[in-house]
mmCIF file of the N, C-alpha and C atoms, coordinates in Angstrom:
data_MODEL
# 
_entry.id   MODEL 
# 
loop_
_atom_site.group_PDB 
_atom_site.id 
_atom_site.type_symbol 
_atom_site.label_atom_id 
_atom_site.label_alt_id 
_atom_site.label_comp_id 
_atom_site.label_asym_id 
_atom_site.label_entity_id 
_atom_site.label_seq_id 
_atom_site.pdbx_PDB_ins_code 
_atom_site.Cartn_x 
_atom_site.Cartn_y 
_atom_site.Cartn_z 
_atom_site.occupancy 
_atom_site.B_iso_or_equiv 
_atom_site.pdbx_formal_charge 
_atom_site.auth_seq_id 
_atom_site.auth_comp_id 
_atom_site.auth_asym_id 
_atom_site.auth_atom_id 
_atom_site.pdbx_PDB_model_num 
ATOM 1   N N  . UNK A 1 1  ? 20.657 28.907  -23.901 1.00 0.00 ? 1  UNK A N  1 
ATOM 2   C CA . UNK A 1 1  ? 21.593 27.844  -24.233 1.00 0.00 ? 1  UNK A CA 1 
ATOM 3   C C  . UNK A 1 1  ? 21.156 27.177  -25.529 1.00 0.00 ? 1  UNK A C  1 
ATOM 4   N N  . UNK A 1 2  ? 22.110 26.690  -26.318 1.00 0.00 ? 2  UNK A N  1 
ATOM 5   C CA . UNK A 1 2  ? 21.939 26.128  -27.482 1.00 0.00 ? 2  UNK A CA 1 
ATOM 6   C C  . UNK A 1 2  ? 21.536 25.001  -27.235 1.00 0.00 ? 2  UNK A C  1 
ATOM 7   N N  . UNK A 1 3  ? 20.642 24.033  -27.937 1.00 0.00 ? 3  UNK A N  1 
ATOM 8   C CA . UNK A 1 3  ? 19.833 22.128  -27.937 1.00 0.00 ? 3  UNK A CA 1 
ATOM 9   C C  . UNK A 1 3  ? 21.390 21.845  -28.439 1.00 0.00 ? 3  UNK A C  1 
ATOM 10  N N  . UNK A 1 4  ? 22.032 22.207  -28.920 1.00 0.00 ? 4  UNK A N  1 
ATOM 11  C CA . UNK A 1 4  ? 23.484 20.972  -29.049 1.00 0.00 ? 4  UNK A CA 1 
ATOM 12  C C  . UNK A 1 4  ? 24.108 20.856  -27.507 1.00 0.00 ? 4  UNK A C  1 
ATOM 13  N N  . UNK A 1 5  ? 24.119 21.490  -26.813 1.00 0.00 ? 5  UNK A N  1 
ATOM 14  C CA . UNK A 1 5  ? 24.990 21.920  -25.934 1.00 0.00 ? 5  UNK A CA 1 
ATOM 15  C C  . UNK A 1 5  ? 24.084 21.157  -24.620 1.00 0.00 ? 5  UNK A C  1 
ATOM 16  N N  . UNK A 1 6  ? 22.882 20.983  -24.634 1.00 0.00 ? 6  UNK A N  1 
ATOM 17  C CA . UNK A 1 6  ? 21.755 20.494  -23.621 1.00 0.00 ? 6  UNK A CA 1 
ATOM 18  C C  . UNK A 1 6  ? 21.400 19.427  -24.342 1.00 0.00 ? 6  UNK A C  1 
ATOM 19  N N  . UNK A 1 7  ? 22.003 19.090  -25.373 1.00 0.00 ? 7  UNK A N  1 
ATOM 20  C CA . UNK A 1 7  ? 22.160 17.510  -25.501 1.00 0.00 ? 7  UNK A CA 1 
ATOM 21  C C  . UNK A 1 7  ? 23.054 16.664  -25.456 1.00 0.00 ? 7  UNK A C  1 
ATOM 22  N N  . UNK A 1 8  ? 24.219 17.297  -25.729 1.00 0.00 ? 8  UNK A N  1 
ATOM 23  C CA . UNK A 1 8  ? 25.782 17.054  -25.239 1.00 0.00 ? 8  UNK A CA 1 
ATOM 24  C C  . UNK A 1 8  ? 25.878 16.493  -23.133 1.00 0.00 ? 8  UNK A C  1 
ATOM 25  N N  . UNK A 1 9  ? 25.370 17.575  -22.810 1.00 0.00 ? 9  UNK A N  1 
ATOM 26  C CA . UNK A 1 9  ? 25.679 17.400  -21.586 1.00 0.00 ? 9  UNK A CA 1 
ATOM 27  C C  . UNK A 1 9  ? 24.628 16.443  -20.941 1.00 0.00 ? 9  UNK A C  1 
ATOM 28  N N  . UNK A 1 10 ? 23.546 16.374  -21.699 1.00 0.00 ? 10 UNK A N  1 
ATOM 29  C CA . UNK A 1 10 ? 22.353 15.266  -21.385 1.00 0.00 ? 10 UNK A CA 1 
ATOM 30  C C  . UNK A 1 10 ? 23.111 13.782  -21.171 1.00 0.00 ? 10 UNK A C  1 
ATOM 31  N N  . UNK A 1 11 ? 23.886 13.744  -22.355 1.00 0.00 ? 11 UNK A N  1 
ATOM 32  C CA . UNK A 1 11 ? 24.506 12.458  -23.100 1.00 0.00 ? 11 UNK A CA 1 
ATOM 33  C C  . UNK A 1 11 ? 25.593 12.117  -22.330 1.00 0.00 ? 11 UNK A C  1 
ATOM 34  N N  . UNK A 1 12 ? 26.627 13.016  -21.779 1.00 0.00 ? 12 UNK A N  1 
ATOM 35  C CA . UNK A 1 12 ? 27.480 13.120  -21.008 1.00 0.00 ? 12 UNK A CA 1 
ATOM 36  C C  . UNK A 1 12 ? 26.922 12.433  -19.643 1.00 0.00 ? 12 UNK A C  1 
ATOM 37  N N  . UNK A 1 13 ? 26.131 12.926  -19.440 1.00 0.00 ? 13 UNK A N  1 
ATOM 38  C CA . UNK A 1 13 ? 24.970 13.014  -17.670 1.00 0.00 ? 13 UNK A CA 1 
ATOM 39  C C  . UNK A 1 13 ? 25.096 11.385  -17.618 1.00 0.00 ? 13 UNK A C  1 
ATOM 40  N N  . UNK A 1 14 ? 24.282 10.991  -18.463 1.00 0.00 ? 14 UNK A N  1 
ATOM 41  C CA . UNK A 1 14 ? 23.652 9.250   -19.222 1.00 0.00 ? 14 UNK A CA 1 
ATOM 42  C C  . UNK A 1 14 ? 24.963 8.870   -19.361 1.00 0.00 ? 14 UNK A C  1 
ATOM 43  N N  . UNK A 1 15 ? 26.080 8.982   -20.315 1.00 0.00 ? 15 UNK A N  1 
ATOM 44  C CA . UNK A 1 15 ? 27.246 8.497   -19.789 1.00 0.00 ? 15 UNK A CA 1 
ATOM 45  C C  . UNK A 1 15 ? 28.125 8.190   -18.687 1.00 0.00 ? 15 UNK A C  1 
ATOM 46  N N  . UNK A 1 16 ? 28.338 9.174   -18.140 1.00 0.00 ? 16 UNK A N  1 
ATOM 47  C CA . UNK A 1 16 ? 28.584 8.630   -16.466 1.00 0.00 ? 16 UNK A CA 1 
ATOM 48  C C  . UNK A 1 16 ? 27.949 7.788   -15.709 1.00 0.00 ? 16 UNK A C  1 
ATOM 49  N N  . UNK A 1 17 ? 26.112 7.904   -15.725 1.00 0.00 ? 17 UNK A N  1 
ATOM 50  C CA . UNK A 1 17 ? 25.467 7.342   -15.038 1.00 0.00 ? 17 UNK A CA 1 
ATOM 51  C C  . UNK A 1 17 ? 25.780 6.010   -15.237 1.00 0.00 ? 17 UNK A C  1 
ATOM 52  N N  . UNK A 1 18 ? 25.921 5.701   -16.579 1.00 0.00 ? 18 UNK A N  1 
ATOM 53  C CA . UNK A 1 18 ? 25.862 4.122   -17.059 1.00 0.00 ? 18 UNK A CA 1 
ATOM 54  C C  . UNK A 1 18 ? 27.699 3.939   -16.532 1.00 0.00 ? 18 UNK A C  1 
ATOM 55  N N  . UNK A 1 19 ? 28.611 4.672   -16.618 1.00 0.00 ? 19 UNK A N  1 
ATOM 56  C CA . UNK A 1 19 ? 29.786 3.729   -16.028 1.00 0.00 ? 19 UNK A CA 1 
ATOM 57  C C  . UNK A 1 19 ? 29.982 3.657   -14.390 1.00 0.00 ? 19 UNK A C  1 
ATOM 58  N N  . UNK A 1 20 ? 29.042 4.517   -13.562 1.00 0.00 ? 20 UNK A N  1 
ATOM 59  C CA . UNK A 1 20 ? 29.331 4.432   -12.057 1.00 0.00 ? 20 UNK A CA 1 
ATOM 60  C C  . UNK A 1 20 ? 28.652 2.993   -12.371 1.00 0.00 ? 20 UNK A C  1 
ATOM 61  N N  . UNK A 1 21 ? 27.398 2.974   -12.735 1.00 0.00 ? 21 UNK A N  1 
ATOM 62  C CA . UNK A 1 21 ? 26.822 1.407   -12.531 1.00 0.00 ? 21 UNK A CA 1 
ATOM 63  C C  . UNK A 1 21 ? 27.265 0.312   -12.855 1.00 0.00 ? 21 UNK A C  1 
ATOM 64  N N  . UNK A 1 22 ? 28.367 0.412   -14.084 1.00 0.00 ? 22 UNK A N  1 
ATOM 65  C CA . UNK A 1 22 ? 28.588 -0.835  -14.749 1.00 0.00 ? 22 UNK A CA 1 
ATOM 66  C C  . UNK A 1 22 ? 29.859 -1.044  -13.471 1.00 0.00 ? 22 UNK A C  1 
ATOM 67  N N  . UNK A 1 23 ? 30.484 -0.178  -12.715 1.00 0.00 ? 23 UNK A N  1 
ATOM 68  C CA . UNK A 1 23 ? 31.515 0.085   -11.589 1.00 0.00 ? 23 UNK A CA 1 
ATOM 69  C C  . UNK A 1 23 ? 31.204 -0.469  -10.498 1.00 0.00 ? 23 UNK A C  1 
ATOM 70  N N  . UNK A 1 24 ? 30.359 -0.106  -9.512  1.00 0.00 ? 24 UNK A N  1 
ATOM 71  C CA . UNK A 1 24 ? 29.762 -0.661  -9.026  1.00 0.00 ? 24 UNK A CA 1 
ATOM 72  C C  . UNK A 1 24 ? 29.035 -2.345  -9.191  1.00 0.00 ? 24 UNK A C  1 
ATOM 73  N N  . UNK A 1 25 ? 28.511 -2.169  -10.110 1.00 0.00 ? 25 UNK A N  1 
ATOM 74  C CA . UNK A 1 25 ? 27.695 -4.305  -10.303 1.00 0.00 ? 25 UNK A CA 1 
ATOM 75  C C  . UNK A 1 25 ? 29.250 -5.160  -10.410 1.00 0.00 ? 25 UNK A C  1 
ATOM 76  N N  . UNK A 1 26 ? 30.461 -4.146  -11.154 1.00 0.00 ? 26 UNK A N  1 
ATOM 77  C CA . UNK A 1 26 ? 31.525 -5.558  -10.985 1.00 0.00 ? 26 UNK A CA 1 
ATOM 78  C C  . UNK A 1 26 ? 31.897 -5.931  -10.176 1.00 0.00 ? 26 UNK A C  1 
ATOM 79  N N  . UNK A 1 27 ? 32.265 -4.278  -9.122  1.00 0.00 ? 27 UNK A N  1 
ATOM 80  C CA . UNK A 1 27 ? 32.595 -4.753  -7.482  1.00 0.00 ? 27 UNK A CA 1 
ATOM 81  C C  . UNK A 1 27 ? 31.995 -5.454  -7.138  1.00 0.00 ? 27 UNK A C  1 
ATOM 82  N N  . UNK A 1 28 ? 30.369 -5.578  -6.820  1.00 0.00 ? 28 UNK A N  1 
ATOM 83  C CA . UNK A 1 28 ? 29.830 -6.157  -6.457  1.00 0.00 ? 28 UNK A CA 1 
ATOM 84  C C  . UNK A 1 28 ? 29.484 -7.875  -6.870  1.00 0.00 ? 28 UNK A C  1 
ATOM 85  N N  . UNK A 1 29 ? 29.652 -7.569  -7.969  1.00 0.00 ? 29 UNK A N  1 
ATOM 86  C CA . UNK A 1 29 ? 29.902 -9.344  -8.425  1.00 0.00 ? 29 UNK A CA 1 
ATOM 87  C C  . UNK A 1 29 ? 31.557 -10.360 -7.928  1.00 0.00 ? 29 UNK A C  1 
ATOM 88  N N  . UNK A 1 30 ? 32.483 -8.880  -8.441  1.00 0.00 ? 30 UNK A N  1 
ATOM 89  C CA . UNK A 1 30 ? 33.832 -9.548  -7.537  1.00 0.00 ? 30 UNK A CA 1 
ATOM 90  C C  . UNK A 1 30 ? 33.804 -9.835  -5.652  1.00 0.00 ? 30 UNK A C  1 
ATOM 91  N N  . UNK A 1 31 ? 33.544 -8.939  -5.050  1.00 0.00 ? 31 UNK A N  1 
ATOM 92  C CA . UNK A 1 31 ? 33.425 -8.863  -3.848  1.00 0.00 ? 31 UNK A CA 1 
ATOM 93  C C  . UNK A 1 31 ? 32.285 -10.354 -3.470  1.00 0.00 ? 31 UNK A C  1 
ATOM 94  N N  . UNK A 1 32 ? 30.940 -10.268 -4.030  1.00 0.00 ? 32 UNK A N  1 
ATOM 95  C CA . UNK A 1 32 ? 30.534 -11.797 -3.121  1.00 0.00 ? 32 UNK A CA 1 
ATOM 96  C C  . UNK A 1 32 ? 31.032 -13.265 -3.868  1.00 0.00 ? 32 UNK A C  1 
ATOM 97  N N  . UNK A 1 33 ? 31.812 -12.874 -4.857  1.00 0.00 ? 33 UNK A N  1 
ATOM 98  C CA . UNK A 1 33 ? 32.694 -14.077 -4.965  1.00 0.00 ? 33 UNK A CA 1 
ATOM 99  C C  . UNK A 1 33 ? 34.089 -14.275 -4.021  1.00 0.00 ? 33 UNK A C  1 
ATOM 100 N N  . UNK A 1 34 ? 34.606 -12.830 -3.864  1.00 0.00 ? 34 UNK A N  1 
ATOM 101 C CA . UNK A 1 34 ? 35.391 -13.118 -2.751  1.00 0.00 ? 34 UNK A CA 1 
ATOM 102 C C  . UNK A 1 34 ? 35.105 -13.882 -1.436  1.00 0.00 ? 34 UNK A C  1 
ATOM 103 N N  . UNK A 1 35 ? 34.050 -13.516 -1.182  1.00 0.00 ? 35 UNK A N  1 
ATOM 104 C CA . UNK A 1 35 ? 33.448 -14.075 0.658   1.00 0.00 ? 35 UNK A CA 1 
ATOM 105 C C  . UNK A 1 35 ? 33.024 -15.721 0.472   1.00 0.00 ? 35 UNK A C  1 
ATOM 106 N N  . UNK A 1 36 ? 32.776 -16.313 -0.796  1.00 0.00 ? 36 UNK A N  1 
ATOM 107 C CA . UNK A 1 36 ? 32.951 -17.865 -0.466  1.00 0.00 ? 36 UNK A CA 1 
ATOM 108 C C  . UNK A 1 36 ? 33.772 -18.315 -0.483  1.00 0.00 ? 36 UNK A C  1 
ATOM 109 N N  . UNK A 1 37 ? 33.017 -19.673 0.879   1.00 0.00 ? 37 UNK A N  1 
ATOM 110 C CA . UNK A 1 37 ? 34.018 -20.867 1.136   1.00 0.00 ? 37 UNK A CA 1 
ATOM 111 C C  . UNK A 1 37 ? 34.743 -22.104 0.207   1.00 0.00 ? 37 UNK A C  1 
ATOM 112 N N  . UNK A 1 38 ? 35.588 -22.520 0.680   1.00 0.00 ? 38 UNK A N  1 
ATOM 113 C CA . UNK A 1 38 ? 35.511 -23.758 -0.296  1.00 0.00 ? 38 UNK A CA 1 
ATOM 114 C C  . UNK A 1 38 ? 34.357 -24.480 -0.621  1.00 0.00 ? 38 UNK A C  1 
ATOM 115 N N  . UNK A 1 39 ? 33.963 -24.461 0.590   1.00 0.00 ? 39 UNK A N  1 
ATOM 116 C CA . UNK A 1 39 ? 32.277 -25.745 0.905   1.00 0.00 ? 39 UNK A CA 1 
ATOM 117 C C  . UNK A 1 39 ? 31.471 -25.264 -0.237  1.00 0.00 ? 39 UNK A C  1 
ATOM 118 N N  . UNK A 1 40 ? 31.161 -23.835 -0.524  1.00 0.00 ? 40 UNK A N  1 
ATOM 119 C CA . UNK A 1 40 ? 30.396 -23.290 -1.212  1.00 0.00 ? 40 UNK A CA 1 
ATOM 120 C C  . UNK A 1 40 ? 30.326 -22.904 -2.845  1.00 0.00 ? 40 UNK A C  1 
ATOM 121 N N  . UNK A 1 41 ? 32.002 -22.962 -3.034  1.00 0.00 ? 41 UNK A N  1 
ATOM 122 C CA . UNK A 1 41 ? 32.156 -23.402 -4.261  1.00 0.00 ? 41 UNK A CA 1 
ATOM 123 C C  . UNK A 1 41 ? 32.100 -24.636 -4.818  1.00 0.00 ? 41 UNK A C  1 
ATOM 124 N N  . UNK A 1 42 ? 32.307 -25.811 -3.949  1.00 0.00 ? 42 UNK A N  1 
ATOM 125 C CA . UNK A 1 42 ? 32.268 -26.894 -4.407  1.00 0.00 ? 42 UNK A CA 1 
ATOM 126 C C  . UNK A 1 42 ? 31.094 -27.174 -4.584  1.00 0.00 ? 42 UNK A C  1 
ATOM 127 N N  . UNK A 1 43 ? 29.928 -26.740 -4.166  1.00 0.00 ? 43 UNK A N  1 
ATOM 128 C CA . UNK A 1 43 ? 28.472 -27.232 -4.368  1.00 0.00 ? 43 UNK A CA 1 
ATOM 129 C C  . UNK A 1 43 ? 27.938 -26.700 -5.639  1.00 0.00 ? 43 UNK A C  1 
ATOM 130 N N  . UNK A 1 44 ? 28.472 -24.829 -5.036  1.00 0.00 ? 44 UNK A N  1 
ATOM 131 C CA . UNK A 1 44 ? 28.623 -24.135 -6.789  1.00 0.00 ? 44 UNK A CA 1 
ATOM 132 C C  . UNK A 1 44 ? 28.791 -24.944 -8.170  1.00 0.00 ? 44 UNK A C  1 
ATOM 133 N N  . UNK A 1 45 ? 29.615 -25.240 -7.920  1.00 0.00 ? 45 UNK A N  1 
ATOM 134 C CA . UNK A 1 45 ? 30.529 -26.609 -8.950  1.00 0.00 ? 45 UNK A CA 1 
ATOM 135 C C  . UNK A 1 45 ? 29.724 -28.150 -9.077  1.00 0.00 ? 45 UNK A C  1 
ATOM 136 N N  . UNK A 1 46 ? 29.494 -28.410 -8.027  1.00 0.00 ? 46 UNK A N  1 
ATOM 137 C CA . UNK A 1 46 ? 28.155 -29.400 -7.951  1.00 0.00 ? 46 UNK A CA 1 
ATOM 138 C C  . UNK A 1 46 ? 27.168 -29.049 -9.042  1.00 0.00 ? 46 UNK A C  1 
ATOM 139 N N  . UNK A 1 47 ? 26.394 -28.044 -8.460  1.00 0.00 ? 47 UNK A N  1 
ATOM 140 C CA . UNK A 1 47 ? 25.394 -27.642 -9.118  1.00 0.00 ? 47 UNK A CA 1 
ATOM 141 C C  . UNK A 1 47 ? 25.172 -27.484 -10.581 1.00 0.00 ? 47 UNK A C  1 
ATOM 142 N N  . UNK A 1 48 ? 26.704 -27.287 -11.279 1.00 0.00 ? 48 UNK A N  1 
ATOM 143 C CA . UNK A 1 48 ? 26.652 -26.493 -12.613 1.00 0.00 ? 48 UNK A CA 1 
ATOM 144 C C  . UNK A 1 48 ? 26.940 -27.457 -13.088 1.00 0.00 ? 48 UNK A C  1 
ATOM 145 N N  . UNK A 1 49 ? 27.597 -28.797 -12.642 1.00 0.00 ? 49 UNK A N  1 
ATOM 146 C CA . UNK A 1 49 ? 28.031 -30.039 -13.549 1.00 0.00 ? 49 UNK A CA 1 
ATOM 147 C C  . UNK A 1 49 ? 26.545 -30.827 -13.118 1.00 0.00 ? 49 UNK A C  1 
ATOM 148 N N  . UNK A 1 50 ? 25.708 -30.692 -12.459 1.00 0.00 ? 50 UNK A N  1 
ATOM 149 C CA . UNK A 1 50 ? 24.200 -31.448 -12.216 1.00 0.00 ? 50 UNK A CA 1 
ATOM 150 C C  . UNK A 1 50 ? 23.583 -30.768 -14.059 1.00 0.00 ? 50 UNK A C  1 
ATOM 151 N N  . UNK A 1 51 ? 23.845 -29.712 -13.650 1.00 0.00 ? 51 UNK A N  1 
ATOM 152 C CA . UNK A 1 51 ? 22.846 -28.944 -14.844 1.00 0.00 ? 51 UNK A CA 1 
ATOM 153 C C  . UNK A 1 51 ? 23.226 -29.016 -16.505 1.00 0.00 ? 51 UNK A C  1 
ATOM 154 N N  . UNK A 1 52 ? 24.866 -29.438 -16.603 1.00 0.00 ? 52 UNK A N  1 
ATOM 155 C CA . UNK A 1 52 ? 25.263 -29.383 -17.644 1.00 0.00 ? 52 UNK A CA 1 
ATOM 156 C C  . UNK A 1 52 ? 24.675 -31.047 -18.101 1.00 0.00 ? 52 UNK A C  1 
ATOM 157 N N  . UNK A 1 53 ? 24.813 -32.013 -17.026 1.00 0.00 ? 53 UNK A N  1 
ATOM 158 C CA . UNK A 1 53 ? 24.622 -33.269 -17.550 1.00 0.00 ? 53 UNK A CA 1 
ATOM 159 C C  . UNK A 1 53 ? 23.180 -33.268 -17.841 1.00 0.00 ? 53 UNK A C  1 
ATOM 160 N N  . UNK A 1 54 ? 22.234 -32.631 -16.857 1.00 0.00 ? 54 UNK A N  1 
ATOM 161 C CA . UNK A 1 54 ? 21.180 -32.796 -17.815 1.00 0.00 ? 54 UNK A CA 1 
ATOM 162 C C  . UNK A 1 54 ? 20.265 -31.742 -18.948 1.00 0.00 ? 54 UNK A C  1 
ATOM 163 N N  . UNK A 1 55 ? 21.349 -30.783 -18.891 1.00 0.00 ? 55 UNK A N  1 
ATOM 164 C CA . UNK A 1 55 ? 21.140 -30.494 -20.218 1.00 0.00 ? 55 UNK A CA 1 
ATOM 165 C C  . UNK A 1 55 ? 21.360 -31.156 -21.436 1.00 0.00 ? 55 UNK A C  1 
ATOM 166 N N  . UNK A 1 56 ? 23.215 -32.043 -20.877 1.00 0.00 ? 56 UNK A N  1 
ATOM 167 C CA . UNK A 1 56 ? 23.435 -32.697 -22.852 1.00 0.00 ? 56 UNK A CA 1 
ATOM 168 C C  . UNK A 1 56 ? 22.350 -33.905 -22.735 1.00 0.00 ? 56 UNK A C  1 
ATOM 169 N N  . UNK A 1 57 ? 21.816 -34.497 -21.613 1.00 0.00 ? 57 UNK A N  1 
ATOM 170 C CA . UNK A 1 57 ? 20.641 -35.916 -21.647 1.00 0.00 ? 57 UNK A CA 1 
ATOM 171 C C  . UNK A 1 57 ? 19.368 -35.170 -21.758 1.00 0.00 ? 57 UNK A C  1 
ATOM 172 N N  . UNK A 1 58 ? 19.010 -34.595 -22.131 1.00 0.00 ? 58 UNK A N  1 
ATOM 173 C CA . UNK A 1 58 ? 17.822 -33.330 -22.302 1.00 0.00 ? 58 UNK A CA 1 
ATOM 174 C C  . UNK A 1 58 ? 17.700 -32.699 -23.808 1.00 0.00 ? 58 UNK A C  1 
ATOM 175 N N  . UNK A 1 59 ? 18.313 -33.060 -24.556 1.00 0.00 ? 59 UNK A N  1 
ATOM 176 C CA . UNK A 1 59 ? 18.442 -31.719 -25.313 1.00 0.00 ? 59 UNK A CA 1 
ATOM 177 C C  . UNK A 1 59 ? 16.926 -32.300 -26.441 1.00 0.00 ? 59 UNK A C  1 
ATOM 178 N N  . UNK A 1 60 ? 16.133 -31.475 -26.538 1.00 0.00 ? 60 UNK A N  1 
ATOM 179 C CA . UNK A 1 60 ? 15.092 -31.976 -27.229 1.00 0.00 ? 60 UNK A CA 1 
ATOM 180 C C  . UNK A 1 60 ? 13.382 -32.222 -26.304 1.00 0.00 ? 60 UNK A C  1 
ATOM 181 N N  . UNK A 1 61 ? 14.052 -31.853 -25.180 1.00 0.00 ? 61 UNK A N  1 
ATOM 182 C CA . UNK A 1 61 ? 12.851 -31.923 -24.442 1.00 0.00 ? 61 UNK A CA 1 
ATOM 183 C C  . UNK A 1 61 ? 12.214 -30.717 -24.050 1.00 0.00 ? 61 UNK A C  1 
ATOM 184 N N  . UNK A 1 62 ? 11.009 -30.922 -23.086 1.00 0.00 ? 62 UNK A N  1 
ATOM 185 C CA . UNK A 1 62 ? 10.514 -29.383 -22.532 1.00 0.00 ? 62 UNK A CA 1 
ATOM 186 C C  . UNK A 1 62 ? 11.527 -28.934 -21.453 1.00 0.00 ? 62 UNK A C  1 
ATOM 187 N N  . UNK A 1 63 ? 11.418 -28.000 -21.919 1.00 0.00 ? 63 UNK A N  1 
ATOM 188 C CA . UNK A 1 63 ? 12.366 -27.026 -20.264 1.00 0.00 ? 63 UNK A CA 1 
ATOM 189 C C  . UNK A 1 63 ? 11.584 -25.934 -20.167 1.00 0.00 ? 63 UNK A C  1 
ATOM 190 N N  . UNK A 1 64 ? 11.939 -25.726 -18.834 1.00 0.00 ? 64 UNK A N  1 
ATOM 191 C CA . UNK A 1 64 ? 11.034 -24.080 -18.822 1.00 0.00 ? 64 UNK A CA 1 
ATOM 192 C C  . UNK A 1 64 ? 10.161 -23.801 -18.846 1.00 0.00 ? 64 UNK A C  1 
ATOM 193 N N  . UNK A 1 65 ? 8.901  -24.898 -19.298 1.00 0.00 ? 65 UNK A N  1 
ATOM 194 C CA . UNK A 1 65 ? 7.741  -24.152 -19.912 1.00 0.00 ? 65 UNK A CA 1 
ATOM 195 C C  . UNK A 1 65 ? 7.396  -23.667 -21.356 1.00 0.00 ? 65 UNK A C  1 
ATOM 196 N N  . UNK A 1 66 ? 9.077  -24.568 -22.158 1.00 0.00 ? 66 UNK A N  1 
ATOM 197 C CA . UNK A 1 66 ? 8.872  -24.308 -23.440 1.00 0.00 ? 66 UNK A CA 1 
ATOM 198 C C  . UNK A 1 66 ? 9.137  -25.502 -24.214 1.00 0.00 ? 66 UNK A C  1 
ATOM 199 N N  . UNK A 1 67 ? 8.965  -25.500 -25.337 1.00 0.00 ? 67 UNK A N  1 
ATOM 200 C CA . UNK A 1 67 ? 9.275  -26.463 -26.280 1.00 0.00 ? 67 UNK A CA 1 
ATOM 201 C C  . UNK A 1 67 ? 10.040 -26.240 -27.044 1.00 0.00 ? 67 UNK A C  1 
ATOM 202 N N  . UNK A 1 68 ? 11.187 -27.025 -26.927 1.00 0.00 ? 68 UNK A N  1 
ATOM 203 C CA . UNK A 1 68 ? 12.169 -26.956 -27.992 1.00 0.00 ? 68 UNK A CA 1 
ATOM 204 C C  . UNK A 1 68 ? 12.054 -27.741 -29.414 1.00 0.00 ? 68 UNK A C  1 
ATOM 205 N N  . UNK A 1 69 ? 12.294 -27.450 -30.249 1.00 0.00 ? 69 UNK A N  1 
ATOM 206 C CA . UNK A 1 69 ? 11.289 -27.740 -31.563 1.00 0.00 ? 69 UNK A CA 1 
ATOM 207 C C  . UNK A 1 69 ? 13.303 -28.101 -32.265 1.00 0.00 ? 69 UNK A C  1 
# 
């Protein structure tokens, strides 16, 4: 067999592989957003407006373990 032809189909191989997966992680990201409750989004929602406020009252401080300069 020719190296174009066993690299073609290498590339092909690696191509598929990477779209079953990218196929799969969306289901899977759509699907356990399907199964919450209200209760659970609203805390969701809680949570992300806790984090946004103290990010904009934060900005300039340590986070993380790092320094923002």
């Amino acid at each position: 067999m020719d190296i174009d032809k066993i690299a073609l189909i290498t590339l092909l191989v690696i191509m598929i592989l990477f779209g079953i997966t990218t196929i799969v992680m969306y289901l899977l990201i759509v699907g356990a957003d399907m199964c919450k409750t209200d209760e659970e989004r609203k805390i969701e929602d809680d949570e992300q407006m806790k984090y946004f406020r103290n990010y904009q009252n934060g900005k300039g401080s340590v986070k993380h373990g790092r320094c923002n300069k």
